[in-house]
C-alpha positions in Angstrom: 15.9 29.5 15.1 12.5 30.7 15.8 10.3 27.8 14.2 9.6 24.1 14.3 11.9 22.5 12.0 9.6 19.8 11.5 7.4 22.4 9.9 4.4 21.3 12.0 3.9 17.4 11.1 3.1 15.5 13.9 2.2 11.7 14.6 -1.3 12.2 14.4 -1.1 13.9 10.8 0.3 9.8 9.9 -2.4 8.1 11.7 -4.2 7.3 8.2 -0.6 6.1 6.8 -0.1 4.0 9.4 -3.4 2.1 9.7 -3.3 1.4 5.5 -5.9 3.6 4.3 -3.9 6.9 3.9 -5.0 7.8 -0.3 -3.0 10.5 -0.5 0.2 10.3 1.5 1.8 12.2 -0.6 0.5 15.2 0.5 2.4 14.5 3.9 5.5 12.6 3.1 8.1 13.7 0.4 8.8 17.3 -0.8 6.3 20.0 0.4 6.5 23.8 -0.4 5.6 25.5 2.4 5.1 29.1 4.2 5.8 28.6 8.2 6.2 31.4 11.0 9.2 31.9 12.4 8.6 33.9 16.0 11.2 36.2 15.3 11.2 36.8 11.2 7.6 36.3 10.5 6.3 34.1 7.7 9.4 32.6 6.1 9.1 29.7 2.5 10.4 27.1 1.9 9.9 23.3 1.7 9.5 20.6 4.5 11.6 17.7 3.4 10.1 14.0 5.0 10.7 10.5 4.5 9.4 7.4 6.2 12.3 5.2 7.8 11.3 4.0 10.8 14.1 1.8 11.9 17.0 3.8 11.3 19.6 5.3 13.2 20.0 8.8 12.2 18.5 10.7 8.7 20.3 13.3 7.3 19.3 15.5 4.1 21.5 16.5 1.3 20.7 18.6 -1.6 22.3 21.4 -3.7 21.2 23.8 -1.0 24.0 22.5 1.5 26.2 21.3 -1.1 25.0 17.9 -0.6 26.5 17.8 2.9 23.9 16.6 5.2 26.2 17.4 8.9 24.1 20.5 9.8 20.7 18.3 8.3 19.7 15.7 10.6 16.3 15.2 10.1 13.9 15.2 13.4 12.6 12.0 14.4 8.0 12.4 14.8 7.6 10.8 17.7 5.8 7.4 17.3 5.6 7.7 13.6 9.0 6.2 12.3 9.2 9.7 10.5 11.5 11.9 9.9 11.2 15.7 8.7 13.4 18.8 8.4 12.2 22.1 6.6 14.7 24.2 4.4 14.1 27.7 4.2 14.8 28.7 0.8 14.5 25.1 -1.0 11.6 25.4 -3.6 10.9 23.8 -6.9 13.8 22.6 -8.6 16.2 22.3 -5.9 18.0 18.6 -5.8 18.1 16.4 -3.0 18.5 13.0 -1.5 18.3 10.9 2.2 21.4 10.0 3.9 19.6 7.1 5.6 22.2 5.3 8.9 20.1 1.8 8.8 19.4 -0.4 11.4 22.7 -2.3 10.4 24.7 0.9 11.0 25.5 1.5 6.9 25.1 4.5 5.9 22.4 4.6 2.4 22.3 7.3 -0.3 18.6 7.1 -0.8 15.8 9.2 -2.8 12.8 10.0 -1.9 9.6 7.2 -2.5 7.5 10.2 -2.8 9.4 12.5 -5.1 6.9 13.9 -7.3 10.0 14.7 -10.3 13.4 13.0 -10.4 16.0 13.4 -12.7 17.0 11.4 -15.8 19.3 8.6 -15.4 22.2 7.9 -15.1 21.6 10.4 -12.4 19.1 9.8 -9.6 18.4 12.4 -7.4 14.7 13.6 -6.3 13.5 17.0 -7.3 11.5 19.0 -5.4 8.3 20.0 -7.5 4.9 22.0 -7.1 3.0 21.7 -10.3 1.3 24.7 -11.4 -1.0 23.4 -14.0 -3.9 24.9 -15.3 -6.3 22.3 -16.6 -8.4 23.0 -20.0 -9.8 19.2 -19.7 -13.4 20.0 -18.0 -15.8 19.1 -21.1 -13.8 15.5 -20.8 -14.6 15.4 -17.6 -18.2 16.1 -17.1 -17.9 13.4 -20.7 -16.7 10.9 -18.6 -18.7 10.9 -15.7 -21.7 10.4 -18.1 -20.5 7.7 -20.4 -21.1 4.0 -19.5 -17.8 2.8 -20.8 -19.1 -1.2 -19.7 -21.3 -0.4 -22.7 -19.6 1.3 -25.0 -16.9 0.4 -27.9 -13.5 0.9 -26.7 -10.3 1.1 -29.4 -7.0 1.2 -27.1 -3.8 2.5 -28.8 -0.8 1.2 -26.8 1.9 3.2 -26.5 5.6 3.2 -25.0 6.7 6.4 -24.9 10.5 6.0 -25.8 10.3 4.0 -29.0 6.9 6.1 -30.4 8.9 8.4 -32.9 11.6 8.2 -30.8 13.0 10.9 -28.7 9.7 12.9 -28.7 9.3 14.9 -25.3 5.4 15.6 -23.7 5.4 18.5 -25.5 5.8 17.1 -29.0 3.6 14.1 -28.2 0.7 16.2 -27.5 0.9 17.5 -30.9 2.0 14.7 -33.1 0.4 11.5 -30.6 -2.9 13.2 -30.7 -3.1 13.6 -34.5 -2.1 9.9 -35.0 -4.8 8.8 -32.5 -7.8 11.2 -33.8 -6.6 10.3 -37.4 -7.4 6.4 -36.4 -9.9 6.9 -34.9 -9.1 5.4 -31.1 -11.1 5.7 -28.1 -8.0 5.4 -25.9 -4.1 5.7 -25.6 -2.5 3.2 -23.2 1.1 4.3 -22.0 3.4 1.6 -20.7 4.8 2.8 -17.6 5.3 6.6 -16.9 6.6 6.1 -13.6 10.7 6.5 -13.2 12.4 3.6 -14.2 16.7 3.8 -14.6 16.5 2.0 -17.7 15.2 4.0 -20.5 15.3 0.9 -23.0 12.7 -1.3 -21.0 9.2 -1.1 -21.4 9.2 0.6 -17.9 8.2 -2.4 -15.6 11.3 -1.9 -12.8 10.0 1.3 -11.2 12.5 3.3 -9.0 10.2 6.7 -8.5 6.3 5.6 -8.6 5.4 9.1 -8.5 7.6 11.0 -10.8 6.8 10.8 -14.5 10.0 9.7 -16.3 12.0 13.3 -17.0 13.6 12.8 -20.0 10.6 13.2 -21.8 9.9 16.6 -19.7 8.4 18.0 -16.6 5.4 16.7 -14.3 3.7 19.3 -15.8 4.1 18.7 -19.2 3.0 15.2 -18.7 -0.6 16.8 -17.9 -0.1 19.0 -20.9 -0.4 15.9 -22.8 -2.6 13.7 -20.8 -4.6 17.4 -21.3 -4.4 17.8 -25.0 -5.5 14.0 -25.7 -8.7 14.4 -23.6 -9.6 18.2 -25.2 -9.7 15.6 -28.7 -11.8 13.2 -26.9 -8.9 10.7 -26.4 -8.9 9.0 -22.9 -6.1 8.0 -21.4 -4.8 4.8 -19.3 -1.4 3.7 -17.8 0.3 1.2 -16.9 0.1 0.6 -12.9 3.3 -1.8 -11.3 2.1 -2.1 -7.6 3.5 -6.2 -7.6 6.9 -5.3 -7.3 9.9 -2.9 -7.6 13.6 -2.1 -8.6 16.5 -3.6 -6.5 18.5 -0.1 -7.2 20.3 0.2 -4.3 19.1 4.3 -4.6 16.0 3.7 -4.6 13.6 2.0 -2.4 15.3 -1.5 -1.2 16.2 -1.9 2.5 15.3 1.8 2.6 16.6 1.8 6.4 18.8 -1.4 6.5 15.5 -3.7 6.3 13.3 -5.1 4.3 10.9 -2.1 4.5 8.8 -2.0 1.3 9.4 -5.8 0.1 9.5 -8.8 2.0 12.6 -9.9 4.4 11.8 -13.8 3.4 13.0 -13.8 -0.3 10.6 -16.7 -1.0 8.1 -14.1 -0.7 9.6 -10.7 -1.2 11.7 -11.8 -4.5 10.5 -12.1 -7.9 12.6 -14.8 -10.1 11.5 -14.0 -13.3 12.9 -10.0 -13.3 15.0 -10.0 -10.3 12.9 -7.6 -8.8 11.6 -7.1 -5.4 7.7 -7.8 -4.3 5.8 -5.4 -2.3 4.9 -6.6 1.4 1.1 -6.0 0.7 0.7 -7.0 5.0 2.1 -3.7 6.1 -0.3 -1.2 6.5 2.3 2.0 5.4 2.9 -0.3 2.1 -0.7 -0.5 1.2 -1.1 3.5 1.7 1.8 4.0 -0.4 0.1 1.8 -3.5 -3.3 2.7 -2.6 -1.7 6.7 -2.6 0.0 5.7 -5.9 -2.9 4.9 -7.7 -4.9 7.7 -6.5 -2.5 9.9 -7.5 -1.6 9.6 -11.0 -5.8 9.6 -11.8 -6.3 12.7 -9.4 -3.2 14.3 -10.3 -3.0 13.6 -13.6 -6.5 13.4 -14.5 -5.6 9.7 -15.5 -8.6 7.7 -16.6 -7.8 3.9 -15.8 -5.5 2.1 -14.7 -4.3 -1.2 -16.2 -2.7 -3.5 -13.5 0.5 -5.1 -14.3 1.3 -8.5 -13.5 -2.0 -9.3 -11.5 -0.6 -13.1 -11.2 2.5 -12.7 -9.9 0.6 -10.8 -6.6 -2.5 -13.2 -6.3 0.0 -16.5 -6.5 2.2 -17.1 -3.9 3.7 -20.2 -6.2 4.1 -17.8 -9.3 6.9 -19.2 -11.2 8.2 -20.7 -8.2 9.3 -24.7 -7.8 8.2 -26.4 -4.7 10.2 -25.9 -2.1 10.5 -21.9 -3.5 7.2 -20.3 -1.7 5.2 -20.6 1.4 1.9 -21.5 1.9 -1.2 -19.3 3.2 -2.2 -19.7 6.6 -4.7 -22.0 5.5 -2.4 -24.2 2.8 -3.3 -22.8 -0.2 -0.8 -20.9 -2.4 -3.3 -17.5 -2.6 -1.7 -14.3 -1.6 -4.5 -13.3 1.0 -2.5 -10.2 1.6 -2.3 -9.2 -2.5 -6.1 -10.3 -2.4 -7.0 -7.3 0.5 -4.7 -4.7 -1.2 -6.3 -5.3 -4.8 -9.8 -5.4 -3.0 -9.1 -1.9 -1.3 -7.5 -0.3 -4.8 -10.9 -1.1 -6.5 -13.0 0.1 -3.4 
């Protein structure tokens, strides 16, 4: 093998990530299509797989490009950076894949990827490697936007959920039918309930497995900016629904990623929410906040999103949220404010 199978990324390219101000870690972690040189072969494509897990054992990659057997994929540990990369020649848009994560506890995990930009439709739940090649008509939105004074200005939000709207419409056929409805009533603004992958496709969307993959069953990445595209070419802006307070206990997905508490909180008087059996984000750790702080910057520069409406502020900013005494833990100065929510939400509005 005549290249780095790390495709290049090195601990310095993670600074950012590590310190909590990374905004768009997902141009490093997670699926990348890639050209590399290879010393012998030349300039060979493919994509450099990478996933953050710093205290495991050994990461492994498994897709339907080795017949989801990850023994000839170990992943290469970045030094420093609690990283781990491995590029696939070949692997490109569409191909499967998941993590074979060996914790700290020595258990092997079936995870997918926190930055997979598709995934599939449940019941199954692997990541999809995905490049979007969009083409964006939306410009005279745009330039609209960044001259209106919407602090000023009437507002008329529609809110929809995409799976019960006419049900079983894809992107596609929303962009047609959604966009009539809306112009016809004359709204300002749709509103989606979460768009982000969720494994139950009866909720309202509020337990998020994949926060940057648009829900598939409703079509491609891509064909979720066809839609967000068509409503703003009517003059229709567009919101979601944003769930940065907490998170699916899916054992896929992203709890004890490596055998720890990595995303959530190891103290379950701080790290569980009672009232959806979910798990809450550790907003202290710096490579949390870039993930959120990425999230949110993606789906409005990505997706050309226009706002973003903040689920379940409360539950973050109160440590006592629907908790008895006895059920939470204090501040460091006694009070029952979640300086650490306080921060992130102060640095998402930055």
């Amino acid at each position: 093998m005549g290249f780095d199978p790390t495709a290049g990324l090195t601990g310095w390219d993670l600074t950012g990530f590590h310190e909590g101000h990374d905004t768009e870690c997902w141009k490093r972690l997670g699926a990348q299509e890639m050209t590399i040189e290879d010393s012998e072969r030349g300039p060979i494509f493919g994509t450099r797989f990478s996933v953050w897990a710093p205290n495991a054992h050994a990461v492994r990659l498994v897709g339907d490009f080795n017949w989801w057997n990850g023994e000839n994929s170990a992943m290469h540990l970045i030094p420093g950076a609690g990283v781990w990369a491995l590029f696939v020649e070949g692997a490109s848009t569409g191909s499967l894949y998941k993590f074979e994560v060996c914790g700290a506890d020595g258990v092997w995990r079936l995870k997918a990827d926190p930055m997979a930009r598709f995934a599939e439709a449940s019941p199954h739940t692997a990541s999809i490697v995905y490049e979007s090649q969009y083409v964006w008509g939306d410009d005279q939105w745009l330039w609209f936007r960044g001259e209106a004074k919407p602090h000023a200005e009437p507002m008329s939000i529609y809110e929809v959920h995409i799976g019960s709207w006419r049900k079983d419409l894809t992107y596609v056929q929303l962009a047609k039918e959604l966009v009539e409805y809306v112009s016809w009533q004359g709204y300002t603004h749709v509103e989606f309930l979460p768009v982000a992958t969720h494994p139950f496709g009866g909720s309202w969307g509020y337990q998020v497995t994949g926060f940057f993959a648009p829900m598939s069953r409703f079509g491609s990445p891509d064909e979720f900016r066809f839609l967000v595209d068509q409503l703003h070419q009517a003059g229709v802006g567009v919101i979601v629904d944003w769930v940065p307070g907490h998170f699916a206990t899916d054992a896929w997905a992203l709890s004890r990623f490596d055998g720890t508490a990595l995303y959530e909180h190891a103290d379950p008087r701080k790290g569980e929410q009672p009232d959806w059996g979910t798990y809450v984000f550790n907003f202290g750790r710096n490579e949390v906040k870039s993930f959120l702080i990425s999230n949110a910057y993606y789906w409005l520069d990505q997706f050309h999103i226009d706002g973003l409406r903040v689920d379940a502020v409360a539950s973050m900013l109160y440590l006592d949220y629907s908790r008895e005494p006895g059920q939470w833990v204090p501040n460091q100065f006694g009070g029952n404010e979640n300086l650490e929510a306080v921060e992130f939400l102060q640095m998402v509005n930055s």
